[in-house]
C-alpha positions as CSV (number, residue, x, y, z in Angstrom):
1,X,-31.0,86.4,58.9
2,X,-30.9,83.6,56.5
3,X,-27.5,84.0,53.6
4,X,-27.8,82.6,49.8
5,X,-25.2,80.5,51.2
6,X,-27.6,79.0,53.7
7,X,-30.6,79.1,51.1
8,X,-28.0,77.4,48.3
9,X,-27.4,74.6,50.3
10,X,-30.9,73.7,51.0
11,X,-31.9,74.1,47.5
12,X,-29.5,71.7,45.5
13,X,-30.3,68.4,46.9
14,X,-34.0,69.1,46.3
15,X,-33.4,70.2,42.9
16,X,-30.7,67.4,41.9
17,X,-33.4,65.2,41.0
18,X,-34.6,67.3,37.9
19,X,-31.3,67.7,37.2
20,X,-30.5,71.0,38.1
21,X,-28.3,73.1,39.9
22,X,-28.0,76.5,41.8
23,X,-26.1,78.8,39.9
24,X,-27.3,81.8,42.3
25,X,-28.9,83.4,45.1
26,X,-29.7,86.9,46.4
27,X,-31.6,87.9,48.4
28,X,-32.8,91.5,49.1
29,X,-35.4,93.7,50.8
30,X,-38.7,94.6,49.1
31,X,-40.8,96.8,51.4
32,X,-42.0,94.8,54.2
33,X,-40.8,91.4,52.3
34,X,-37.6,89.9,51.0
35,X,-37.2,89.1,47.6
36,X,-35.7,85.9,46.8
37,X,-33.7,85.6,43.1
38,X,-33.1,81.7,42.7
39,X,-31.1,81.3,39.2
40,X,-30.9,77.2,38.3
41,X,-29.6,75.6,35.2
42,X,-28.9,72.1,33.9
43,X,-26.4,70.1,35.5
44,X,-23.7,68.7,33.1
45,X,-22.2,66.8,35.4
46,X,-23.8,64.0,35.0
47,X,-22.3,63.7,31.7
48,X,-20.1,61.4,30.4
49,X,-16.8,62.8,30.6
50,X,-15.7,61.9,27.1
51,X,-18.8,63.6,26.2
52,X,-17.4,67.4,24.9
53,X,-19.7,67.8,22.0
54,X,-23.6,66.5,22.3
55,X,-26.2,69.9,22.3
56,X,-28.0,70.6,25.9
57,X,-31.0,71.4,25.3
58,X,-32.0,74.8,27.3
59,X,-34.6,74.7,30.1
60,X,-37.9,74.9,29.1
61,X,-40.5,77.1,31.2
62,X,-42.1,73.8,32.2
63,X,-38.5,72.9,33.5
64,X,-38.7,76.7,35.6
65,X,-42.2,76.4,36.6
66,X,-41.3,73.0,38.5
67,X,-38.0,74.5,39.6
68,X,-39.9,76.9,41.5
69,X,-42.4,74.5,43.0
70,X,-39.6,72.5,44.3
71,X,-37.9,76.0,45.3
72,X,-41.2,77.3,46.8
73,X,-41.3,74.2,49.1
74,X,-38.1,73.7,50.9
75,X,-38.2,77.4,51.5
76,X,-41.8,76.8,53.0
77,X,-40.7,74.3,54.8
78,X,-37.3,75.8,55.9
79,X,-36.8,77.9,58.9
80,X,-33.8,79.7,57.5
81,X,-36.0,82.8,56.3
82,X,-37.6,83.2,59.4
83,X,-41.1,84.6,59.8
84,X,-40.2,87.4,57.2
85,X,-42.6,86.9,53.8
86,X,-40.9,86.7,51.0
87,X,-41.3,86.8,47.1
88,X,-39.8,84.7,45.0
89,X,-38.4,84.9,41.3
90,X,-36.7,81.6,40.1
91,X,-35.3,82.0,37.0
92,X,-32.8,80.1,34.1
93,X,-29.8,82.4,33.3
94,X,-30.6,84.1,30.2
95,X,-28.1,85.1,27.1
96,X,-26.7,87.9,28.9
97,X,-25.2,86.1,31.9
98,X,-21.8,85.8,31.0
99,X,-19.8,82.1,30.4
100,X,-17.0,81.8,32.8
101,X,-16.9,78.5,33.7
102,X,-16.7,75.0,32.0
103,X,-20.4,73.9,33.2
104,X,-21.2,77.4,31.5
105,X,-19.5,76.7,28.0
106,X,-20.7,73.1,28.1
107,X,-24.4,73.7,28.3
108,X,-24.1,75.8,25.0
109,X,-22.4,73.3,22.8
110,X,-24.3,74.5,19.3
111,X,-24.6,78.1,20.0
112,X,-22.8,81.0,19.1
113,X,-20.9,83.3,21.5
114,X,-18.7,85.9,21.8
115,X,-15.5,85.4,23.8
116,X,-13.0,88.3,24.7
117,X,-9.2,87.3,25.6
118,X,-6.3,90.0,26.6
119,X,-5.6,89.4,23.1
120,X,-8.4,88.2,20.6
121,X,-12.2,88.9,20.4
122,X,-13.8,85.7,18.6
123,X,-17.4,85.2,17.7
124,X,-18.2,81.6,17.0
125,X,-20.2,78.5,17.4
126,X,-19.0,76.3,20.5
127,X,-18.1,73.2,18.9
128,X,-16.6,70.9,22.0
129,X,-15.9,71.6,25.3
130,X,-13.5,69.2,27.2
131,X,-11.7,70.1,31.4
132,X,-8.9,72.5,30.2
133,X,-10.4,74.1,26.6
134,X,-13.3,75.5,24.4
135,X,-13.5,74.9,20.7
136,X,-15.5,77.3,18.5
137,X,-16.1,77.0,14.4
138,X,-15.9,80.4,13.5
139,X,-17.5,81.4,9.8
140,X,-15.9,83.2,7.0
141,X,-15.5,86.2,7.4
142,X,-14.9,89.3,5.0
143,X,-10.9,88.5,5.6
144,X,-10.6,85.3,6.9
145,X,-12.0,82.2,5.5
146,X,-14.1,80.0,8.2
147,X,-11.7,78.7,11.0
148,X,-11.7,76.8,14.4
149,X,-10.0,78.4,17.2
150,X,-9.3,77.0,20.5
151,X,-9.1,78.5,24.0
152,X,-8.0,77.9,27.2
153,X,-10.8,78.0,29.8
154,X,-8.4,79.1,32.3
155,X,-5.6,82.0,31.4
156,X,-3.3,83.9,32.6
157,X,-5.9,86.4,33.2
158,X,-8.2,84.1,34.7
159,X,-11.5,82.2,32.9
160,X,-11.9,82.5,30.4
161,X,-15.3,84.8,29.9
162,X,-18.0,84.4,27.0
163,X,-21.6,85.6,26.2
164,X,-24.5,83.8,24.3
165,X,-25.2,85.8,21.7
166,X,-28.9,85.8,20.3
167,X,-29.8,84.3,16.8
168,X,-33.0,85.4,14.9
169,X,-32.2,82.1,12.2
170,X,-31.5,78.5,13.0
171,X,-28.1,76.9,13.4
172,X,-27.0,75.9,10.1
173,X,-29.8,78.2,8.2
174,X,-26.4,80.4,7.0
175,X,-26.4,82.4,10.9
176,X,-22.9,84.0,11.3
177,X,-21.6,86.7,13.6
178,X,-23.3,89.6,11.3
179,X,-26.8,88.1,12.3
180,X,-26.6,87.9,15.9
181,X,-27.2,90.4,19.0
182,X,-25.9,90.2,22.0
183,X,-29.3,91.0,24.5
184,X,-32.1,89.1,26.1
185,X,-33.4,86.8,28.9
186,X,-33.9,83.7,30.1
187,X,-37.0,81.9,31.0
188,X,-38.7,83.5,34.4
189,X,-41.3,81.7,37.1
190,X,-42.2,84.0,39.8
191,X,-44.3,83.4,42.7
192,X,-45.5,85.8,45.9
193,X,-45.7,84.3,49.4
């Protein structure tokens, strides 16, 4: 029985080429089938690594919907699911997956999140990103005037953990922490073998 190991493996050389990379796979039963959750996301890696502040931009349903073609086809070809049919979701994170790593932070350079520490709870806009910390502008507030904290991405209590939080205005159209939510998805491809 093939493992999202086994599946992850085959996956990210095919999809290095669009730039993207695995960030999961599950696999579980559905009826007579498998289903087959494949969640990819930009790679960063790529960039420069004096690069800590340029925007990346989010993946697009086009960028999905090849993602899954590409995903569809080395599992096609690929004898690691067997004979078993499967169906297959690929997916792009969403703003509910949380930020724990520094690929995670980096690709949201620009938006606003919401970070919890032992000891502080800040919502603000990633502003750079380098190997070892996070910057975030955070607005004015009704007792604080507008600020820029920085945070370790690794602490004593391990990563450092973050979610996207959802804006109904623009960047710089006067969003702050009052006018976002913390819900939704990201961008969904599905197919049925």
């Amino acid at each position: 029985m093939a493992t999202a190991q086994q599946i992850r493996a085959e996956l990210e050389p095919a999809l290095a080429p669009l730039g993207l990379v695995v960030e999961d796979v599950t696999i579980s039963p559905a009826g007579r089938r498998r289903l087959v959750r494949v969640i990819v996301d930009t790679d960063v890696r790529a960039l420069e690594p004096s690069d800590t502040r340029s925007p990346v931009p989010p993946l697009s349903l086009d960028d999905v919907a090849e993602a899954s073609r590409v995903v569809d086809g080395v599992l096609e070809d690929s004898a690691t699911l067997g004979e078993t049919p499967f169906v297959l979701e690929v997916s792009s994170p969403g703003v509910g997956r949380p930020l724990t790593t520094r690929e995670h932070f980096r690709r949201n350079v620009g938006r606003l999140v919401e970070v919890r520490t032992g000891s502080q709870h800040v919502v603000g806009r990633v502003r750079e990103v380098d190997t070892v910390t996070v910057v975030l502008d955070v607005a004015a507030g009704k007792r604080a005037p507008a600020h820029t904290v920085t945070l370790d991405l690794v602490t004593a209590d391990g990563p450092l953990h973050g979610t996207v939080q959802v804006e109904f205005r623009p960047a710089g159209a006067g969003v702050d922490a009052a006018d976002a939510v913390a819900s939704g998805d990201g961008s969904e491809a599905e197919e049925d073998d």
